[in-house]
Biopython code that builds the backbone (N, CA, C, O; Angstrom):
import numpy as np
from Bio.PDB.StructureBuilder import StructureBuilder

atoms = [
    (1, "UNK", "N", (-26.150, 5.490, 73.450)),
    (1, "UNK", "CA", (-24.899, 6.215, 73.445)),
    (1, "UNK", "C", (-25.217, 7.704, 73.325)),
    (1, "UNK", "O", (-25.832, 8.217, 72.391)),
    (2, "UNK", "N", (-24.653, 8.409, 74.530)),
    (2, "UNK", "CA", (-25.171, 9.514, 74.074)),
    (2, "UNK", "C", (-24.573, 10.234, 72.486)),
    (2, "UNK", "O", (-23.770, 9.809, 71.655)),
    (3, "UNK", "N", (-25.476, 11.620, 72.572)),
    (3, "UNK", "CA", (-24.255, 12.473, 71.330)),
    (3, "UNK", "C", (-23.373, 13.315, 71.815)),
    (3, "UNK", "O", (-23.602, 13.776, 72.933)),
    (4, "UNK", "N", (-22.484, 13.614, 71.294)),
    (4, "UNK", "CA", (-20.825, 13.874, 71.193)),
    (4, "UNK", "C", (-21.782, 15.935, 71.028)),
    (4, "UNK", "O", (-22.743, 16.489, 70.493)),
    (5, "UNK", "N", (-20.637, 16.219, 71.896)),
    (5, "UNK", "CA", (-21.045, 17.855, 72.842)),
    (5, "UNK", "C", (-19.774, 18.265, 72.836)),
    (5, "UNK", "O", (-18.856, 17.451, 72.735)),
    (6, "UNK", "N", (-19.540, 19.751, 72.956)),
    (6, "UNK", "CA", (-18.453, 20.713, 73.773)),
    (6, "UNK", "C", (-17.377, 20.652, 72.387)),
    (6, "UNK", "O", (-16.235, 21.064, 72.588)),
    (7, "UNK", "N", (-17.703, 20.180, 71.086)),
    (7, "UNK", "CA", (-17.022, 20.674, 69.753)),
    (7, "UNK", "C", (-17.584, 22.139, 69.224)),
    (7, "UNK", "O", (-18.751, 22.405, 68.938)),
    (8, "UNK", "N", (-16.445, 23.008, 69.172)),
    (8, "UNK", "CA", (-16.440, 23.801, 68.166)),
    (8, "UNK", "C", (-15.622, 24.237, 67.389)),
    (8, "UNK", "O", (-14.764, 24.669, 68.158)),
    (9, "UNK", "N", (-15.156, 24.502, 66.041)),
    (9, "UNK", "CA", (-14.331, 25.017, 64.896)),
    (9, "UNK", "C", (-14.223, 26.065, 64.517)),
    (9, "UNK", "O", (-15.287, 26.544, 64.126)),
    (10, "UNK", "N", (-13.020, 26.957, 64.412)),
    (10, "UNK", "CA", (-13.209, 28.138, 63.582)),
    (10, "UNK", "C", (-12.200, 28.177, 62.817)),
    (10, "UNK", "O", (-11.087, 27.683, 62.998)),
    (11, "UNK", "N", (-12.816, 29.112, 61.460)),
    (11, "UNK", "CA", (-12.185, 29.299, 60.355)),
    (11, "UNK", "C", (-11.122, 30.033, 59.914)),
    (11, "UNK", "O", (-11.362, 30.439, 58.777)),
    (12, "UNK", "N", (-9.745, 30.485, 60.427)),
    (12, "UNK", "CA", (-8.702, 31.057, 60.614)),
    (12, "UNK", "C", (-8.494, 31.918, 58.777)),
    (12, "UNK", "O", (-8.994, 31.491, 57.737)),
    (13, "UNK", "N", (-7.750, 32.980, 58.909)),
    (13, "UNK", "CA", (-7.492, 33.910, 57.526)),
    (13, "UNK", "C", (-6.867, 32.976, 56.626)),
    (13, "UNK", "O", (-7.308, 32.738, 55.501)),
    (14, "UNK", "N", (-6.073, 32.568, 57.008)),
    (14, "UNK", "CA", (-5.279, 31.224, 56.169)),
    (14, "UNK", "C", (-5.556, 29.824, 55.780)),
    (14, "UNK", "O", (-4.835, 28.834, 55.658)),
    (15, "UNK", "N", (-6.948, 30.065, 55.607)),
    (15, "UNK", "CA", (-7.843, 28.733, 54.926)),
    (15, "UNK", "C", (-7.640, 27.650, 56.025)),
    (15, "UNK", "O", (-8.153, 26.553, 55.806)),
    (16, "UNK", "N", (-7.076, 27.800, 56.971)),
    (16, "UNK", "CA", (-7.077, 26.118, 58.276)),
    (16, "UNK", "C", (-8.082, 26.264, 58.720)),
    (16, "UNK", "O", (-8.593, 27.384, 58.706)),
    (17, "UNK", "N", (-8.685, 25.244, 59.239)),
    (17, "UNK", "CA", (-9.692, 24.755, 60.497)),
    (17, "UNK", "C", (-9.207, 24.579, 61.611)),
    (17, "UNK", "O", (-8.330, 23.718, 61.674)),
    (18, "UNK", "N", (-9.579, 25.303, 62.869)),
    (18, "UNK", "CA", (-8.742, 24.732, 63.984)),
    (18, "UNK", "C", (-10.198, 23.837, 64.729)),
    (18, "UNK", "O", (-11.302, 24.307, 64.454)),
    (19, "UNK", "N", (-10.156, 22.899, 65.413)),
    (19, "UNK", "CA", (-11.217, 21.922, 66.015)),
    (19, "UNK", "C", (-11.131, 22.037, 67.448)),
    (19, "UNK", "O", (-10.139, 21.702, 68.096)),
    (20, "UNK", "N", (-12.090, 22.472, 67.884)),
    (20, "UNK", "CA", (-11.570, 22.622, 69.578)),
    (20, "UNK", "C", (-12.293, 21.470, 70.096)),
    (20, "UNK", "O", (-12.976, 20.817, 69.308)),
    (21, "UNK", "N", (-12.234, 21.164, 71.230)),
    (21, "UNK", "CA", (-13.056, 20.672, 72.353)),
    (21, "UNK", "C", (-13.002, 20.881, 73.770)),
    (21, "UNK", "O", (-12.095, 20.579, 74.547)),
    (22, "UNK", "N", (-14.285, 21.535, 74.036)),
    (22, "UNK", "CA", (-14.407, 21.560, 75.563)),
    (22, "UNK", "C", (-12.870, 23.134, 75.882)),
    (22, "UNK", "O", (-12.543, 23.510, 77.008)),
    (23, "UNK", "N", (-12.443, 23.530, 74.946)),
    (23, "UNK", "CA", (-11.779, 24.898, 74.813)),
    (23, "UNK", "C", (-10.291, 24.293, 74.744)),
    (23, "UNK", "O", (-9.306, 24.938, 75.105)),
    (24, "UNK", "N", (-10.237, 22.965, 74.234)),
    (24, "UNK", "CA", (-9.325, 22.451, 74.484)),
    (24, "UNK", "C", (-8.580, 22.076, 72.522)),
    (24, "UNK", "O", (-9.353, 21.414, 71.830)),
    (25, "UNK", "N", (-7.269, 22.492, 71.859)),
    (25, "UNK", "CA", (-6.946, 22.216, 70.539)),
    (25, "UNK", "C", (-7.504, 20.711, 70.145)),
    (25, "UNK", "O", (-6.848, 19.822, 70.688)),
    (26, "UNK", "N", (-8.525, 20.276, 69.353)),
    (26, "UNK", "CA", (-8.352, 18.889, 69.032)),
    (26, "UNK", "C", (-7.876, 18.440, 67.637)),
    (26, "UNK", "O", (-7.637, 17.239, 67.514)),
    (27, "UNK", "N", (-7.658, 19.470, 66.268)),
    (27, "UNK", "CA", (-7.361, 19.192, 65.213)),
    (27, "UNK", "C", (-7.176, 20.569, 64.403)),
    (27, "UNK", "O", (-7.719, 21.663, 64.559)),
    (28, "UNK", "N", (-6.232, 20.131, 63.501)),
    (28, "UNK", "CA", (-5.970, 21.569, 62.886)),
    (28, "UNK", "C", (-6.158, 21.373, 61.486)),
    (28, "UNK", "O", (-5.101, 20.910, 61.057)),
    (29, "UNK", "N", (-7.044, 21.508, 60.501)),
    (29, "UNK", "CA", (-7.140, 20.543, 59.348)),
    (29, "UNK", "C", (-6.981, 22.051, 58.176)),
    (29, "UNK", "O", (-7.524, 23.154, 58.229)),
    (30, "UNK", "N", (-6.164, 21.560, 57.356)),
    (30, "UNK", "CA", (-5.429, 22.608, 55.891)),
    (30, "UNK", "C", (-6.139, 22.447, 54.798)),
    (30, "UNK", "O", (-7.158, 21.773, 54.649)),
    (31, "UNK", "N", (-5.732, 22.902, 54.259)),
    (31, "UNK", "CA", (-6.099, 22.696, 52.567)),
    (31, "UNK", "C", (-7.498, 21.894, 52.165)),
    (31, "UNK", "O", (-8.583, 22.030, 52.730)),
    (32, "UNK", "N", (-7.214, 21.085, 51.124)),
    (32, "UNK", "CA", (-8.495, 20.260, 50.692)),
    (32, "UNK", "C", (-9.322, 19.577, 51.675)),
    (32, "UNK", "O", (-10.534, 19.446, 51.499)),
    (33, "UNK", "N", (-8.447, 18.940, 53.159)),
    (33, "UNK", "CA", (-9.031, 18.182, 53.969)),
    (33, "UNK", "C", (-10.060, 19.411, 54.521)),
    (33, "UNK", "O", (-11.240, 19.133, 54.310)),
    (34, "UNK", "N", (-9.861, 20.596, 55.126)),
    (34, "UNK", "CA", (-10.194, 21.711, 55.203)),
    (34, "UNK", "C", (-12.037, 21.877, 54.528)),
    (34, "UNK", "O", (-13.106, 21.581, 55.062)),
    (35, "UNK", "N", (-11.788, 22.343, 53.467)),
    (35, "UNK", "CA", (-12.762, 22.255, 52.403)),
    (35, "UNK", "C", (-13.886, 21.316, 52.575)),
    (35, "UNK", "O", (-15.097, 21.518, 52.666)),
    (36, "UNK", "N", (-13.127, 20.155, 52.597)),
    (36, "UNK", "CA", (-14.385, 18.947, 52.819)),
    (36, "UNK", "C", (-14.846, 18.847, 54.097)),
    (36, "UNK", "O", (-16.036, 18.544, 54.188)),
    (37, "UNK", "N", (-14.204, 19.026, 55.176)),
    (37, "UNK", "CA", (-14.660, 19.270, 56.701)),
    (37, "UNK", "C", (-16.076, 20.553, 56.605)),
    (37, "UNK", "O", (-17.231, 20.496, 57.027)),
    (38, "UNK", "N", (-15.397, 21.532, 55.930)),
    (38, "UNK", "CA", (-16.545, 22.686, 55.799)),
    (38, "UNK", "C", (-17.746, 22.137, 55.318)),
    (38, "UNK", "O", (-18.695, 22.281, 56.088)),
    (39, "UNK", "N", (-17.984, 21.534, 54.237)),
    (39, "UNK", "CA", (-18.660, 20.676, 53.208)),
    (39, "UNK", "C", (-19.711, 19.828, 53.958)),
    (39, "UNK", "O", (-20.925, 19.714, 53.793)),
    (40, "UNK", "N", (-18.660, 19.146, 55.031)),
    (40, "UNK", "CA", (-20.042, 17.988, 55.656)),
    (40, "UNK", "C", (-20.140, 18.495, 56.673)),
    (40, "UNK", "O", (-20.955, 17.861, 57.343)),
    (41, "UNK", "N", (-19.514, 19.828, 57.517)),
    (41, "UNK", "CA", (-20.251, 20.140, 58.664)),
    (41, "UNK", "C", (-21.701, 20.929, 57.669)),
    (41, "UNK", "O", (-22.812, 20.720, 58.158)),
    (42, "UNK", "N", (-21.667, 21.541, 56.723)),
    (42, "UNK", "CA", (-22.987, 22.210, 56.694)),
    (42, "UNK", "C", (-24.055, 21.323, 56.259)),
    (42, "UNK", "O", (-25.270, 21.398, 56.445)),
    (43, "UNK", "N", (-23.406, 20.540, 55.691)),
    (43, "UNK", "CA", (-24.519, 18.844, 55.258)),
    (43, "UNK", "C", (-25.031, 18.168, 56.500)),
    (43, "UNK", "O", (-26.228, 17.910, 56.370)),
    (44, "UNK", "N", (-24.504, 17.765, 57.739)),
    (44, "UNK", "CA", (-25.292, 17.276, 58.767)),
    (44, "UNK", "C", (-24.863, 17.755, 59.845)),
    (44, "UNK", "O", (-24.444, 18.909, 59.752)),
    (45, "UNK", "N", (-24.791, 17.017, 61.391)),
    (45, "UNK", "CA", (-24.646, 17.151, 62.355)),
    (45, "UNK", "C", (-23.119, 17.282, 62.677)),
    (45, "UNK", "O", (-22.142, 16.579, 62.418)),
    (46, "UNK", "N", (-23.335, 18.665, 63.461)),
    (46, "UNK", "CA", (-22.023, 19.606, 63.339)),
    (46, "UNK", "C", (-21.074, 18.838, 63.932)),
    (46, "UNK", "O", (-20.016, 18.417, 63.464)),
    (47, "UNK", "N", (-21.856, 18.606, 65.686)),
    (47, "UNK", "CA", (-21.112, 18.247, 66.377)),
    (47, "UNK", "C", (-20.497, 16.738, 66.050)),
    (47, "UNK", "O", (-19.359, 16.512, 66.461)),
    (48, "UNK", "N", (-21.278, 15.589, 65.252)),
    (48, "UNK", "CA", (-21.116, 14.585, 64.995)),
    (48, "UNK", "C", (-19.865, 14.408, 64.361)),
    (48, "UNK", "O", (-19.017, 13.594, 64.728)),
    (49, "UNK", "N", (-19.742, 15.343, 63.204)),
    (49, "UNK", "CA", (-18.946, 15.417, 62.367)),
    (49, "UNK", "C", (-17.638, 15.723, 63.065)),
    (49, "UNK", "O", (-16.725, 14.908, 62.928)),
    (50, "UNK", "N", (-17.451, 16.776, 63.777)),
    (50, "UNK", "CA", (-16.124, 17.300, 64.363)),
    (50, "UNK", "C", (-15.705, 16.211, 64.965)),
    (50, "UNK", "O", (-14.588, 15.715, 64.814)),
    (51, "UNK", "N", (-16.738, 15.722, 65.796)),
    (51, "UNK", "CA", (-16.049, 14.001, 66.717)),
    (51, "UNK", "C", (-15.247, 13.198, 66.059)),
    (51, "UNK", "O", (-14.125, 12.764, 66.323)),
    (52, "UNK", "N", (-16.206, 13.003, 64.861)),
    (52, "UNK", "CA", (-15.665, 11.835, 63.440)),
    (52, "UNK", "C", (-14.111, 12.347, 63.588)),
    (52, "UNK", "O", (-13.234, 11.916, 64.337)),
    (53, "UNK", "N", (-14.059, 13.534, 62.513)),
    (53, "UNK", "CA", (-12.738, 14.377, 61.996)),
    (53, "UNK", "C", (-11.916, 14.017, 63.016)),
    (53, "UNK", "O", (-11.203, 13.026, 62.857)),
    (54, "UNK", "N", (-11.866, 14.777, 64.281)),
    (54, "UNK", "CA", (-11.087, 14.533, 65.646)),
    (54, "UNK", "C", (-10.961, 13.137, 65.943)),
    (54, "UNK", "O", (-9.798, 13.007, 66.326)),
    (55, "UNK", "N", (-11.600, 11.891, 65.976)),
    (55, "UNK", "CA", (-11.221, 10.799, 66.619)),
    (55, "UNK", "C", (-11.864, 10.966, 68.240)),
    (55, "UNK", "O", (-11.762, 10.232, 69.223)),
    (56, "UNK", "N", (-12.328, 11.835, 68.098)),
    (56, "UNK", "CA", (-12.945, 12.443, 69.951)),
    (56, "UNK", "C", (-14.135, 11.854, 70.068)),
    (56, "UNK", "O", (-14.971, 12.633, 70.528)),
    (57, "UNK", "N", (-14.541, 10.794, 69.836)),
    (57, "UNK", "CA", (-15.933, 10.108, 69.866)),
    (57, "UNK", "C", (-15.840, 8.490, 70.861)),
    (57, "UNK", "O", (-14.924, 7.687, 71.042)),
    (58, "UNK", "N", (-16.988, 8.544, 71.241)),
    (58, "UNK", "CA", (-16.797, 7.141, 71.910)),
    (58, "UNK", "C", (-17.985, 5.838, 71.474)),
    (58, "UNK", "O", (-19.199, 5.727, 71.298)),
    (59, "UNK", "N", (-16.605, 4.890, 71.435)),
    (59, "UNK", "CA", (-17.409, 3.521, 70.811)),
    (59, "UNK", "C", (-18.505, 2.839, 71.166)),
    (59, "UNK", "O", (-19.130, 2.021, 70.490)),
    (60, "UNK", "N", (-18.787, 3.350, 72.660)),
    (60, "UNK", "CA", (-19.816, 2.375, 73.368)),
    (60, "UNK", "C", (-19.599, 1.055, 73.946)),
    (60, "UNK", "O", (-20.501, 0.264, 74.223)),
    (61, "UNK", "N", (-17.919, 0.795, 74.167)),
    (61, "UNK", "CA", (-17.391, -0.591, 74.624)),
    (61, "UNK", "C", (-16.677, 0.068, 75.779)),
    (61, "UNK", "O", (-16.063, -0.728, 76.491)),
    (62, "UNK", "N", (-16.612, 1.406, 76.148)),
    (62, "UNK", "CA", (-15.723, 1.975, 77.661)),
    (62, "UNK", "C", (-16.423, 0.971, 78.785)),
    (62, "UNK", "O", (-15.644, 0.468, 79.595)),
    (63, "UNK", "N", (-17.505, 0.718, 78.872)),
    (63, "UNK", "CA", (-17.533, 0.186, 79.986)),
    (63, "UNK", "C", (-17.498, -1.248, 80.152)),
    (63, "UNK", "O", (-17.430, -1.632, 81.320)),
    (64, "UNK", "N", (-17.537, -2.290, 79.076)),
    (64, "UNK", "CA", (-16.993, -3.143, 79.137)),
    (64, "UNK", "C", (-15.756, -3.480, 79.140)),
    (64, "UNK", "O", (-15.420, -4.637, 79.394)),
    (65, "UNK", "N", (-14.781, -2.404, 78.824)),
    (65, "UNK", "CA", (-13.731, -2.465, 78.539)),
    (65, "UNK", "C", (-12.936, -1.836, 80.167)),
    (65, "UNK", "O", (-11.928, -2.441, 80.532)),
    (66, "UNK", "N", (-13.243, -1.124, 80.693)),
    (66, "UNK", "CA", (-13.360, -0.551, 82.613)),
    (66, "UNK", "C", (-13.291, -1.511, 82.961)),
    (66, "UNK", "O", (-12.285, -1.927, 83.536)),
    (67, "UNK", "N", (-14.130, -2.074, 82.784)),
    (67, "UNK", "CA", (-14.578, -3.805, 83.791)),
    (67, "UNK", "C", (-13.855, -5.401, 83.444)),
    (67, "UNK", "O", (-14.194, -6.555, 83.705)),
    (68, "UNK", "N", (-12.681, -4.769, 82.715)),
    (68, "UNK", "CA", (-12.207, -6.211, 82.227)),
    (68, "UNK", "C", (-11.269, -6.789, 83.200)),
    (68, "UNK", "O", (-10.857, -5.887, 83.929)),
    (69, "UNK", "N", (-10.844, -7.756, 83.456)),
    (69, "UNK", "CA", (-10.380, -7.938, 84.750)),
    (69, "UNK", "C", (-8.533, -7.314, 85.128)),
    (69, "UNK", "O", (-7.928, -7.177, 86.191)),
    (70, "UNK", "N", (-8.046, -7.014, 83.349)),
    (70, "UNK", "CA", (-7.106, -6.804, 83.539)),
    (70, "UNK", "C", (-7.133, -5.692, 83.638)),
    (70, "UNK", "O", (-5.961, -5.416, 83.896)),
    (71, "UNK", "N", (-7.648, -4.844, 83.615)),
    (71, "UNK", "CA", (-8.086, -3.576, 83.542)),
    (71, "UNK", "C", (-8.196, -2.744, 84.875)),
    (71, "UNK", "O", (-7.959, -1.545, 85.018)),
    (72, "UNK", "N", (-8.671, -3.790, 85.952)),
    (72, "UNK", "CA", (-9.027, -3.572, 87.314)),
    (72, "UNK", "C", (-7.976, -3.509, 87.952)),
    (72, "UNK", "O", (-6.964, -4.069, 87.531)),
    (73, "UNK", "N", (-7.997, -2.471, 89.672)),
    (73, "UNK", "CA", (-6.874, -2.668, 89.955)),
    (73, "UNK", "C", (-7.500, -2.757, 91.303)),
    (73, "UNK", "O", (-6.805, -2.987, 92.292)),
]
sb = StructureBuilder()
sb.init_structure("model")
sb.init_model(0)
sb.init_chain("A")
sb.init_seg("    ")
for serial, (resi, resn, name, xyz) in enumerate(atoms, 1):
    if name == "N":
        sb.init_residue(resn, " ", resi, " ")
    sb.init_atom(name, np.array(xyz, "f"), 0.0, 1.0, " ", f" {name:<3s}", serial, name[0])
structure = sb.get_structure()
């Protein structure tokens, strides 16, 4: 599976996180959630993490899931 690319975050005057992807809005995170986002992006893998936060990550079942028959057209 590959790794999760084209995340980046910045830190706005008013303590929010905004989460981009690919230049595109993916999450806007406030207060405490905020804080702890900061917390484990500097603890591991940046981009990993933003995927997590966002929901912008993929399971590794898309292509079984492409190929299902109901799926097909």
């Amino acid at each position: 599976m590959p790794k999760p690319h084209g995340f980046t975050y910045e830190m706005r005057s008013d303590r929010t996180v905004l989460i981009t992807h690919q230049g595109r809005a993916a999450s806007t995170l406030r207060g405490g959630r905020a804080e702890k986002f900061l917390a484990e992006v500097e603890a591991g893998d940046a981009q990993l993490v933003m995927a997590r936060w966002t929901g912008s990550y993929k399971f590794g079942n898309e292509r079984t899931a492409r190929n299902h028959p109901r799926n097909r057209n």
